[in-house]
Every structure is written in structure tokens, then in C-alpha cells.
N, C-alpha and C positions, 0 to 999 in steps of 0.2 A: 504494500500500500504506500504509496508517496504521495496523497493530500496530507498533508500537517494536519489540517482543521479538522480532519475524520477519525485522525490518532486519539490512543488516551495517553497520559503522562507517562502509565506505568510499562506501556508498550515502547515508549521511547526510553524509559528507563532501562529494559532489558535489550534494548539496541543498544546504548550507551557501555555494557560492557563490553564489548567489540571495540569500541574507538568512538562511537556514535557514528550519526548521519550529518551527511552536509547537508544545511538547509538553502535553501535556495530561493529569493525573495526577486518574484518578479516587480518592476517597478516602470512605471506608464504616468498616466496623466488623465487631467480631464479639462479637454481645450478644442477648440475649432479646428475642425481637418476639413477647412472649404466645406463648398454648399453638399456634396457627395457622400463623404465617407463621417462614421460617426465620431460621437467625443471621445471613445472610448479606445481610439484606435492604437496608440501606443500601449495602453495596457493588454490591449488586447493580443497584439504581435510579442509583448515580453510573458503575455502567459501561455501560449503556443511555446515561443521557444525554451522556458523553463520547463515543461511538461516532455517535451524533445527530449530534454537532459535527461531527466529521471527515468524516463524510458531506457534511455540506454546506459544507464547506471544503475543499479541496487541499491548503491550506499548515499544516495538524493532524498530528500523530502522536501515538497514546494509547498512552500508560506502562502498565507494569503496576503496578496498583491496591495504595494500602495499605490491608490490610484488617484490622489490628486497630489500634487508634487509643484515643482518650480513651474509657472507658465505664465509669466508676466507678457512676456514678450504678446503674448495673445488677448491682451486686454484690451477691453473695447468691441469683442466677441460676444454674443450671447450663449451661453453655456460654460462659458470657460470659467474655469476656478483653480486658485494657487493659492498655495500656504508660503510661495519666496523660496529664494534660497539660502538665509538664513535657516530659517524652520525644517527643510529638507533634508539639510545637511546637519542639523539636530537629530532629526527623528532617525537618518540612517546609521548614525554614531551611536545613539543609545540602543536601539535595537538589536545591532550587533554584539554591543554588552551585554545584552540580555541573555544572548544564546549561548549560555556557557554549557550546553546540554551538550553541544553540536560539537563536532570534531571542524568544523570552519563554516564558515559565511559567502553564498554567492549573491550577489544584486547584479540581476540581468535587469538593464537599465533601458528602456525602451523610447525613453525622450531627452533628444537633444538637450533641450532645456535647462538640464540636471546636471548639465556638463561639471560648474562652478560648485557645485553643492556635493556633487560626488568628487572630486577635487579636493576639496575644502574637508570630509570624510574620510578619505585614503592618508590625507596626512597625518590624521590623527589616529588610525589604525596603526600607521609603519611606526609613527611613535609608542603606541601600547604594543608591538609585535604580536595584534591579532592576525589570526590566520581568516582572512578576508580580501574577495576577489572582488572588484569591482571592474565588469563586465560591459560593452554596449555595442555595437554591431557596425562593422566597417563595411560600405557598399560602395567600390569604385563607381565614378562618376553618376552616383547619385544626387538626386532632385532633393533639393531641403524639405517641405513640408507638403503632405497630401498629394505629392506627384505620382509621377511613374510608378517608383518604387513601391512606395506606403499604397498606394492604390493596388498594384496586384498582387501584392499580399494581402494585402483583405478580400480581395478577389478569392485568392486561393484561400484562407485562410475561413472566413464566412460571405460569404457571396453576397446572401438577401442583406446583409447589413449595405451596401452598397448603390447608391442611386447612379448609377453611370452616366445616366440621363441627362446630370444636373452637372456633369464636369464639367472644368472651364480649365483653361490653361490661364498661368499667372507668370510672374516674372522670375528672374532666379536674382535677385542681391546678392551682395557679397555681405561676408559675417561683419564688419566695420556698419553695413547699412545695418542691419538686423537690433545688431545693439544699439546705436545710436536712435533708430525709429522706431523700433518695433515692429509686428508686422501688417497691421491696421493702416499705416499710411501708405504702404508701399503695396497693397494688396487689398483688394476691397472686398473679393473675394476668398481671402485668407490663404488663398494656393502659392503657395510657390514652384513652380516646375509645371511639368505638363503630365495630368493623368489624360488624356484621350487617348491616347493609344495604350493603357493596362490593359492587361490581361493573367487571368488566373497562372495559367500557365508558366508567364514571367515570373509571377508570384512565387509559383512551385518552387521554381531552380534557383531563387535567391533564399528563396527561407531554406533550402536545402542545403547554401551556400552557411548563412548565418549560422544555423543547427552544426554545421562543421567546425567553424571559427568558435564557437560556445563550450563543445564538447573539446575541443582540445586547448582550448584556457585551459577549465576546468584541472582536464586530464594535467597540464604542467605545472598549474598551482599545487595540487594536492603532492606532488611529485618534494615541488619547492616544504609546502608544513611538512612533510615527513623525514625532508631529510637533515 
């Protein structure tokens, strides 16, 4: 069984003679992915890919997901909600304290957004020498927000969540614009990049691409706490 939430204490207890389980905390957002694709879409792709993991490991149990996180940048959205990156970069530091159950800590980190906050977290980890991975998924020449990419993974990933209909193409800024505006000025539409031409399919082979890059973190961190 790898849901965390469906464990009881005492079942993790007798995992824990073994070495314990890595827990594994997917981590997403709740913010504008354009007029198409839902609020939910980062959490959605990091609990796919945590769920990946644990499949193909034993010794995984996935956390229930933080799903609203850093998303200033998307203020002025309707739906959108963020707790900063102060608070973010709070909530993943003590969390990880928490898990002294666990033989280490993964945060599959699904929004950009988190970049500064998970940053501002890893420092504070290498100074405690917890054994904590922090994780986010590298896509050559990918589209920043609700394009290509993020579109056909959600494609592939839940299809009906997706209005195709409603896609528009936006512009791509550079990271100087993004910070300095946000992306309400530069985006009316909230897209950055071009979803019209996603498709599931593309979706498959990237997320199959990311499940690779995740799994073998993973695989080199656990390598790195043991030895």
C-alpha cells in the first residue's frame, strides 16, 4: 500500500524496523492554467508523477499533496490562491521535520512558482543534514505556463479535465518579465506558450520522460543517505 492517508501509525511502525519508507510529498498549486486547462493542474501532474514512483519502488509512501503553495505571480486570476513564499518555504521545512518516521523526504514539486521557496528549504535541510530530495521536472525547450507541455499532459494524464476548445496561444517572456510583471499584464489570457497543437500522446512521452528523471533522483539520492 503506498497512500500515506490509508496507513495506520502502527503499520508504519513495523515498516520502520526495516529502515522505514521514503515519503514522498507531491507538491502543485492552485492558480490559472488559461481559459482550458484546470486550477488544479500542477498538483495534478506532481501527483501522477509521485504515484509513478511508488509504483516502481516498495520502499515509497505518497503524502497527501500541498496544493496551494507560492502563486503570486498569478494574481489578479480568478481562482488563484497562494500562501507566498515565505509561508511555502515554512510549511516544507517543518514538514520534513516532522517525518522522523521516514528513512528520507521526496517533494516532487510541480510549480515553477516554488522555485525561491524550495531554495530557501534545501538550505536549510543541507544545514540540518536531513536526508531530503527536492525534486521538479526539467523539459527541454518547454513552454512556461499552460502550453504545449502542461496541456498534453493533462491530455494524457485526464483528458475530460481539459476544454481544448477554449485554447489560445499567449506569448512566451523571458523570467526578468515574469518577475518584474507578473503574468496578468503580459497575458490576458494567462497562457504562456502555445497549447493548440497538445496532444495526449505528446503528453505520454514527456510524462514518461519526467517518471524517468524522478525515478532516478530518487534512485541517486537514496544511494547518496546511505552511504
Amino acid at each position: 500500500m503506498h497512500d500515506l492517508g490509508a496507513i495506520t501509525w502502527t503499520e508504519l511502525a513495523d515498516r520502520r524496523a526495516g529502515g522505514g519508507p521514503f515519503v514522498v510529498v507531491p507538491v502543485g498549486s492552485c492558480e490559472q492554467h488559461g481559459p482550458h486547462l484546470p486550477l488544479h493542474t500542477d498538483t495534478l501532474i506532481a501527483e501522477a508523477l509521485a504515484a509513478d514512483l511508488a509504483a516502481r519502488r516498495d520502499d515509497c509512501v505518497v503524502a497527501p499533496p500541498l496544493t496551494i503553495t507560492a502563486s503570486g505571480e498569478h494574481q489578479g486570476f480568478a481562482g488563484t490562491l497562494s500562501i507566498g513564499t515565505e509561508v511555502t518555504a515554512g510549511v516544507v521545512i517543518e514538514l520534513a521535520r516532522s517525518a522522523t518516521w521516514a528513512a528520507g523526504v521526496v517533494f516532487v514539486n510541480g510549480h515553477g512558482g516554488n522555485i525561491t521557496a524550495m531554495q530557501r528549504a534545501a538550505e536549510v535541510f543541507e544545514v540540518e543534514r536531513r536526508p531530503v530530495l527536492i525534486w521538479w521536472p526539467t523539459v527541454p525547450d518547454g513552454d512556461p505556463h499552460a502550453g504545449h507541455v502542461e496541456t498534453s499532459l493533462v491530455l494524457h494524464l485526464a483528458r475530460d479535465e481539459v476544454r481544448l476548445d477554449q485554447a489560445v496561444a499567449g506569448p512566451v517572456p523571458s523570467v526578468d518579465e515574469l518577475v518584474r510583471h507578473g503574468v496578468r499584464p503580459l497575458s490576458a489570457s494567462g497562457v504562456l506558450g502555445d497549447p493548440t497543437g497538445a496532444s495526449a500522446e505528446a503528453g505520454a512521452t514527456v510524462f514518461g520522460h519526467l517518471a524517468d528523471q524522478l525515478a532516478d533522483a530518487v534512485a541517486a539520492a537514496v544511494r547518496g543517505w546511505s552511504s
